[in-house]
C-alpha positions as CSV (number, residue, x, y, z in Angstrom):
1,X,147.9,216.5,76.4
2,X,150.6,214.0,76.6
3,X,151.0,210.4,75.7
4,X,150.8,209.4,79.5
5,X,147.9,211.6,79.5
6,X,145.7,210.0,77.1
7,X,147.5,206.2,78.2
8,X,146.4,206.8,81.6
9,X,142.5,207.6,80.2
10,X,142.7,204.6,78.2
11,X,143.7,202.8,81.1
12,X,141.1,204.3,83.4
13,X,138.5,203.9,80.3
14,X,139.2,200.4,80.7
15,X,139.3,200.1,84.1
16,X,135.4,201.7,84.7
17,X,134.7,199.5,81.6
18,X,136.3,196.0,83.1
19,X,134.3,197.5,86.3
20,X,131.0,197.8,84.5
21,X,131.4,194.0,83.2
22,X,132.3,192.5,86.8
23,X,129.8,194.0,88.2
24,X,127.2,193.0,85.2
25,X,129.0,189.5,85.8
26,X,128.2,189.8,89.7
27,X,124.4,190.9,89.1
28,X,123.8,188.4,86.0
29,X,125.7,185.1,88.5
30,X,123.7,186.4,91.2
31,X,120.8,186.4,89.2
32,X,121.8,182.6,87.8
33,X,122.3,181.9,91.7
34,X,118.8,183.2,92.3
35,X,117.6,181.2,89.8
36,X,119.1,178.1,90.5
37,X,118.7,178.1,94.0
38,X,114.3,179.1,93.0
39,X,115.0,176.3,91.1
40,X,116.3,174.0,93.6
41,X,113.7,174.8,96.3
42,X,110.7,173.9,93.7
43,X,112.5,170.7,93.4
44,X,113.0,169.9,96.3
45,X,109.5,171.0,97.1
46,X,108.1,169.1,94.9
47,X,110.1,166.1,95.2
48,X,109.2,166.4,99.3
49,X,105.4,166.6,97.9
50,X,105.7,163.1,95.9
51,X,107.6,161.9,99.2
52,X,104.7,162.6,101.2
53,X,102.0,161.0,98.3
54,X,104.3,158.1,98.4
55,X,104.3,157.6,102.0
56,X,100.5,158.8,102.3
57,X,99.6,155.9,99.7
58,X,101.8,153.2,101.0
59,X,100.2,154.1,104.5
60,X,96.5,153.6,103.2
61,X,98.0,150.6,101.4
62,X,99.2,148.9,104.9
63,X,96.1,150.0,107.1
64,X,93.6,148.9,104.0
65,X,95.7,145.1,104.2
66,X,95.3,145.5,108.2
67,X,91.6,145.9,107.7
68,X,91.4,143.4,105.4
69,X,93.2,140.5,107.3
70,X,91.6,141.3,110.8
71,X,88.6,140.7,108.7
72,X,89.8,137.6,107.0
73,X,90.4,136.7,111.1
74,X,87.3,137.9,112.1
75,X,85.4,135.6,109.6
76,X,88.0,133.0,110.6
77,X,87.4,133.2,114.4
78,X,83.3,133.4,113.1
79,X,83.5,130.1,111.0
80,X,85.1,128.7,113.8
81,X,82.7,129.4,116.6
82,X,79.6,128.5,113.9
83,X,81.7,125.0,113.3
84,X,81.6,124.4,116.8
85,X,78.3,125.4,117.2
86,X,77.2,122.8,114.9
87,X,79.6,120.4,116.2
88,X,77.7,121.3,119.6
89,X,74.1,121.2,118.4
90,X,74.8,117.2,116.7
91,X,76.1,116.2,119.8
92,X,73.1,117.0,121.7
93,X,71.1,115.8,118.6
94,X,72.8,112.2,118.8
95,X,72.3,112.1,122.6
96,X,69.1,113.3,122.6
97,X,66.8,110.1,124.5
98,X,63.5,108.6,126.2
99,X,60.4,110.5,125.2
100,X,62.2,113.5,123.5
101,X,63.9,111.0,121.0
102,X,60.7,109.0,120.5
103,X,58.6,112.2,119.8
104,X,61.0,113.6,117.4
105,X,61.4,110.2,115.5
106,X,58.0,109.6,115.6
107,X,57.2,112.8,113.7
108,X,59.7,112.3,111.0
109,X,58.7,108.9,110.1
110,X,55.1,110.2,110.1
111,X,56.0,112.8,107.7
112,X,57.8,110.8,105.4
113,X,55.3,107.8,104.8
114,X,53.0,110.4,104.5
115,X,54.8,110.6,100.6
116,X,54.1,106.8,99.8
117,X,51.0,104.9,98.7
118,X,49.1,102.4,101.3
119,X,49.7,99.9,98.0
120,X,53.5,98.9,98.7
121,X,55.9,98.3,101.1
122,X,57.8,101.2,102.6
123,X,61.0,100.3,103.6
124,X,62.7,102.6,107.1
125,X,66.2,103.1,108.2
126,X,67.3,105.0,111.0
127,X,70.8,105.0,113.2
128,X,71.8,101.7,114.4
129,X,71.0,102.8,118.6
130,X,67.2,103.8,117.6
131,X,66.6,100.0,115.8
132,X,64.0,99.0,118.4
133,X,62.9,102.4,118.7
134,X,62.0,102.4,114.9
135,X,60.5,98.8,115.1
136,X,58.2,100.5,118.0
137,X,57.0,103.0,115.7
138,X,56.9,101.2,112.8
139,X,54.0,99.0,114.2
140,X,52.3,101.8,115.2
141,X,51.6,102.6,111.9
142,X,48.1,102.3,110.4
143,X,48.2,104.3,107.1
144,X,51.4,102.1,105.4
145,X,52.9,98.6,105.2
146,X,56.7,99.6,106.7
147,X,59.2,97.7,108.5
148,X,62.9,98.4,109.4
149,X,64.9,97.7,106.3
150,X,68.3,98.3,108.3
151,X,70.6,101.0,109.6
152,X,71.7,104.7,107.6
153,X,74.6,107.0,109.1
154,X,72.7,109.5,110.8
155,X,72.3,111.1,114.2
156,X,68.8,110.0,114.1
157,X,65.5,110.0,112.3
158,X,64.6,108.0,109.5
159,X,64.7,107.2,105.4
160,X,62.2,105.8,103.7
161,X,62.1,104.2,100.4
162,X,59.7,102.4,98.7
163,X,60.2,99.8,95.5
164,X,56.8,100.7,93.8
165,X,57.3,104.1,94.1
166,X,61.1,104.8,93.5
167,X,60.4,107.4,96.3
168,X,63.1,108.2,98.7
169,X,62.5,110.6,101.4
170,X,65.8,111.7,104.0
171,X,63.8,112.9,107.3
172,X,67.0,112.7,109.3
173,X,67.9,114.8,112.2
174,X,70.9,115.4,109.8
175,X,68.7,116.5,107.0
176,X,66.3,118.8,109.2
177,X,69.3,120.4,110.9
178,X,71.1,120.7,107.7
179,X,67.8,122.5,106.5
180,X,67.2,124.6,109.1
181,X,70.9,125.7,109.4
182,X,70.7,127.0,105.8
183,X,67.6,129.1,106.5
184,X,68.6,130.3,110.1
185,X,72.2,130.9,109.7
186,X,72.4,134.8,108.9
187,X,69.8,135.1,112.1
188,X,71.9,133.0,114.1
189,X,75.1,134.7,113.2
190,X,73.5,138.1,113.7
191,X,72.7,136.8,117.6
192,X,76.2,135.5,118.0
193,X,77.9,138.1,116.7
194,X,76.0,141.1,117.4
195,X,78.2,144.4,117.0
């Protein structure tokens, strides 16, 4: 064998050796490249899946504030129509005449000298339009000495006080209404605002 003989083995020695490693070096960077790209697609999977979350929460977020304004409105809008409700039910209170008014009054000044002695004086105040009214009714009186003391802010009905008594009793129309408003107002906003 001659010295090119045994050269050219070495040579093709390293050859099918340098062979072997590139192709080990192809299989092991494909093998990284399989990897990384696994790698990458998990990412980007999972970074996709907190996308979503983020957009799925943010969503609830914005339709939960929705609800909760067009409920602030609807209670608005509510309030509203109860205010004018009110406003609507004084204005027929306060305009309310003849018999009707005298009946009404009538019954509230009853029930309030009903809380005083027949010893004293009870003095009445009502709205300054129903002065006469109340002297009227005051005379009618049997059970109590009363007489028309002067004029209270109301929308009509009386107050009665007496001195010997330190007794004070508000039979308004203002007080009734104010009365039967508190009791009657879940009712009455379950009949305006039936759903």
């Amino acid at each position: 064998m001659s010295l090119e003989t045994v050269v050219e083995d070495i040579r093709e020695e390293a050859r099918a050796r340098a062979e072997d490693i590139r192709e080990d070096a192809e299989a092991e960077a494909e093998e990284i490249i399989a990897e990384a790209e696994a790698d990458a697609e998990e990412i980007r999977e999972q970074r996709l899946a907190e996308v979503e979350e983020e957009i799925e929460q943010e969503r609830e977020q914005t339709l939960s504030s929705a609800k909760l304004e067009a409920k602030q409105e609807r209670l608005s809008a509510r309030r509203d129509v109860l205010e004018d409700v009110r406003e609507q039910v004084e204005s027929e209170l306060a305009d309310l005449e003849g018999e009707r008014r005298r009946e009404l009054t009538r019954t509230l000044l009853e029930g309030a000298v009903e809380s005083f002695d027949a010893d004293g004086e009870v003095a009445v105040y009502g709205r300054a339009d129903d002065q006469e009214l109340l002297e009227d009714l005051v005379d009618e009186l049997d059970e109590v000495d009363a007489y028309v003391a002067g004029e209270v802010d109301c929308l009509g009905g009386v107050v009665a006080e007496s001195d010997v008594s330190r007794v004070r009793v508000n039979n308004t129309f203002d007080s009734v209404l104010e009365s039967v408003w508190d009791d009657e107002l879940k009712a009455l906003s379950e009949r305006l605002f039936e759903q």
